[in-house]
N, C-alpha and C positions, 0 to 999 in steps of 0.2 A: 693457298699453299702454306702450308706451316715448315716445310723445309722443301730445300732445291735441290734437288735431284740431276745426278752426274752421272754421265756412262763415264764406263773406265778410259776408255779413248779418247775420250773428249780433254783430259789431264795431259799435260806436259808440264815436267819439273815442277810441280802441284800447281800450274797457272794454267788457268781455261779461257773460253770466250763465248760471246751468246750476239748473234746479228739482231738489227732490228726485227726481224722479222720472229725469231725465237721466242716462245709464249710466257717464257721464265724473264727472257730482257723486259717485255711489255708489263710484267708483274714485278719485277722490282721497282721499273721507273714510274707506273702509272698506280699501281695499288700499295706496295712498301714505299714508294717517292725517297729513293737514298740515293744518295750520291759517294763521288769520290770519298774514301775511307770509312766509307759505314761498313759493316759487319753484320752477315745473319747466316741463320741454322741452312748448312746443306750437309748433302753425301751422298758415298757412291752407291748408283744401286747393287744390292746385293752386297755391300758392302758397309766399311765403316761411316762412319758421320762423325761431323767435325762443324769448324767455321769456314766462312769466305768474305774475303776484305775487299771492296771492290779498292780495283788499284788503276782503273783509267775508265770515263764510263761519255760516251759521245753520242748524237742522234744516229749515229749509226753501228758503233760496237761497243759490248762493255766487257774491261777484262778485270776479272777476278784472282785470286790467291787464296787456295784451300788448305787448310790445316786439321789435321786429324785431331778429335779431342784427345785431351790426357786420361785416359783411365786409372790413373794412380790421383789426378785432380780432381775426381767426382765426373768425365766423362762417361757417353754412355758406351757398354760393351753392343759387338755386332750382336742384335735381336735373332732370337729364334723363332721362328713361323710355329702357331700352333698346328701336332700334323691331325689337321683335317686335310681329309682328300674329298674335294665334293664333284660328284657325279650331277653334271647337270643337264636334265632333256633341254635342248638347244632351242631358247627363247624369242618370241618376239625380239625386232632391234630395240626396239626402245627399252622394252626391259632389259634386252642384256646388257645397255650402256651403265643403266642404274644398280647391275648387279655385282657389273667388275668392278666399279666405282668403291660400292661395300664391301665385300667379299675382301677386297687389296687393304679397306680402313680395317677395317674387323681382326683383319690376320689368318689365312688358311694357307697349306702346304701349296695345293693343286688343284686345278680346275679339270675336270673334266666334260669338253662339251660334245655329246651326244645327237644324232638324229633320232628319234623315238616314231614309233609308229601314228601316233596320234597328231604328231607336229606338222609344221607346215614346210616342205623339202626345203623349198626359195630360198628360209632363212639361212639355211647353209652357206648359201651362195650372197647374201646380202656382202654389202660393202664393210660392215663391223665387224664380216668375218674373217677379214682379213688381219694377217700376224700383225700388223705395226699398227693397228688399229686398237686390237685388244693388249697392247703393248701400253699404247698411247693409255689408253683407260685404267689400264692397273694402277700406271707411276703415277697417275690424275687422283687415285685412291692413298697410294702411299704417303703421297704430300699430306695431302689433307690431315690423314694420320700421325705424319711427323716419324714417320719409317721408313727405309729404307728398303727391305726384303719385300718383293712380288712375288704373287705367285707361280707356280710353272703354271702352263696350259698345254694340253693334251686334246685330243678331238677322235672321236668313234663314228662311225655311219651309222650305229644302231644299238641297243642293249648289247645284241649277241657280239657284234661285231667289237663291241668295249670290253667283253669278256675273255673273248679272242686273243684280242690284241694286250692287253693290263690286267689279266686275271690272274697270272704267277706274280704279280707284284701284292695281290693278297694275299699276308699270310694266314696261319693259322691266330696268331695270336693279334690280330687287327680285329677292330670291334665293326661291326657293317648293321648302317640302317636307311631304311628308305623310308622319306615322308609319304606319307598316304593320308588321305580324309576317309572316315569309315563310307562305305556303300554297301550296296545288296545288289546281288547277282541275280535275277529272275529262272528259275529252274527251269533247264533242257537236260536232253539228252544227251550224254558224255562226247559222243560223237559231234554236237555242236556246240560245241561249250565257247567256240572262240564267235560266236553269231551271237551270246547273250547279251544283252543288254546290261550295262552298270548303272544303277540309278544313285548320283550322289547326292548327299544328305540323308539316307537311311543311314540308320547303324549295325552292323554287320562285320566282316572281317574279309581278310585275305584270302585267297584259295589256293592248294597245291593238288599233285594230284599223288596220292600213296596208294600202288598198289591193286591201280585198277580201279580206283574211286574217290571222290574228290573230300577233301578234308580242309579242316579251318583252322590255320594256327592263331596265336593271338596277336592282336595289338593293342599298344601299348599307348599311353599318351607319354609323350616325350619329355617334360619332364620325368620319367622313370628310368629314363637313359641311365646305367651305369658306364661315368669315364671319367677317366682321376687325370685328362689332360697330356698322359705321357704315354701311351699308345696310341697307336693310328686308327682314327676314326676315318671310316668311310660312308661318308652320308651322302644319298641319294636321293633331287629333288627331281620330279617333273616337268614340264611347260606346260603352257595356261591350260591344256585339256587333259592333263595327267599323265599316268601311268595304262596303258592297255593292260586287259589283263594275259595276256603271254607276253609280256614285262614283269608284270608281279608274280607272276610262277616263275618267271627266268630267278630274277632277285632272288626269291624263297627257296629255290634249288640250291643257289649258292650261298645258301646262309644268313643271309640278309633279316633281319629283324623287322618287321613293321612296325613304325610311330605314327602316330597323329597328333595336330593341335587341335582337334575339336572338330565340330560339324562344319563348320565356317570353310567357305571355298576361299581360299586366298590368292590373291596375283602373285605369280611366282618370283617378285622380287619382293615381297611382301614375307612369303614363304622362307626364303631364301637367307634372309635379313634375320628372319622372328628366330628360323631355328639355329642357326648359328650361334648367334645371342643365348639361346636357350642351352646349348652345349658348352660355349664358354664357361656362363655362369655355373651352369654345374661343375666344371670342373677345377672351380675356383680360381681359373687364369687371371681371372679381374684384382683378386684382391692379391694375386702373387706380384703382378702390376704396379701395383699402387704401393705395396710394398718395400720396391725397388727403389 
């Protein structure tokens, strides 16, 4: 943890508390090792950041006093979330511990998690799925980060069903892209097109259908993303077995762009991690960062 993380409520007249049992009490006493009158980085989520003094600290409670930094003293102002919006097909657990983890250091607006046709239902219903789980996970990312803003999270049963539900929240002027690896579609008959086979690692493109006949628009390799960082990026990744292809016709109807990082299959926290990183830097958020 690089800063300690406060809900709002947890404050009374800026003085808080953490029982032994609290995983923030066991990290200050066992890995920071401070005691009575030490001082370190906390704040509130979603909120500002400041210091905390511990002001009485026992085997069994430690109470602190939080103070707002001075923005007139060189504090930092409340951070703004870059707005990525990520569409995520709803992952193995383990990957998805690893991926609110990043996603929360990294900086994104919102999470969207998805059931995809490809995916495995269960995880829906796994125990990570649950709100104070992926709650748990984000602030676990914020710390590490040393921020305080999480991201929202959102949840669809399917492409369609995320269309349905969050597709007037995209507007005209939001940039949409979904990772894909190139493949090739084995040629059928228009009438079975959703029985072809996808073989991946060939290089090939995406399909739509225009008109009564199937057609290829292009993809792109992602670095060619155009995004200057201050419109809403909507990037949509897959789980470990992709996109189906009546997911990439769905996407491609609503405008959606295809990227790739290359022939390389990646694990979707892998995926996940590489493109975001690869959007940021495009957009030069690093070096407005460092900046500051």
């Amino acid at each position: 943890m690089n800063i300690i993380l406060l809900r709002q409520e947890e404050l009374s007249d800026g003085n808080f508390s953490f029982a032994k049992t609290d995983e923030r009490f066991l990290h200050i006493k066992k890995v920071l090792k401070f005691g009575v009158g030490a001082v370190f980085k906390a704040g509130i989520i979603d909120g500002e950041k400041g210091t905390a003094e511990i002001t009485s600290f026992s085997d069994e409670l430690l109470t602190a006093r939080f103070t707002v930094a001075d923005k007139a003293g060189g504090g930092d102002d409340v951070s703004v979330l870059p707005p990525i919006r990520l569409i995520l097909g709803f992952p193995r657990p383990i990957q998805l511990r690893r991926i609110l983890r990043d996603v929360a250091g990294l900086g994104i607006e919102a999470l969207y998690l998805i059931g995809t046709e490809l995916g495995e239902k269960s995880y829906l219903k796994a125990d990570i799925a649950a709100e104070t789980e992926i709650e748990r996970l984000l602030i676990d990312g914020c710390s590490q980060a040393g921020d305080t803003h999480i991201p929202k999270v959102y949840r669809a049963y399917s492409v369609r069903h995320f269309f349905d539900r969050y597709g007037d929240d995209i507007r005209p002027d939001h940039l949409r892209a979904t990772l894909d690896v190139p493949f090739h579609i084995e040629q059928g008959s228009q009438s079975s097109i959703e029985q072809n086979r996808m073989k991946q690692g060939h290089i090939g493109q995406d399909c739509i259908e225009q008109d009564g006949a199937l057609c290829i628009p292009a993809m792109y390799p992602l670095p060619q993303l155009q995004w200057d960082g201050k419109q809403t990026l909507w990037l949509a990744v897959g789980n470990e077995r992709g996109w189906s292809l009546n997911e990439r016709l769905l996407f491609a109807k609503k405008q959606f762009t295809a990227y790739t990082m290359g022939r390389r299959i990646l694990r979707t926290e892998t995926a996940v991690t590489s493109a975001i990183a690869v959007c940021l830097a495009l957009s030069g958020a690093w070096e407005m960062r460092g900046a500051q």
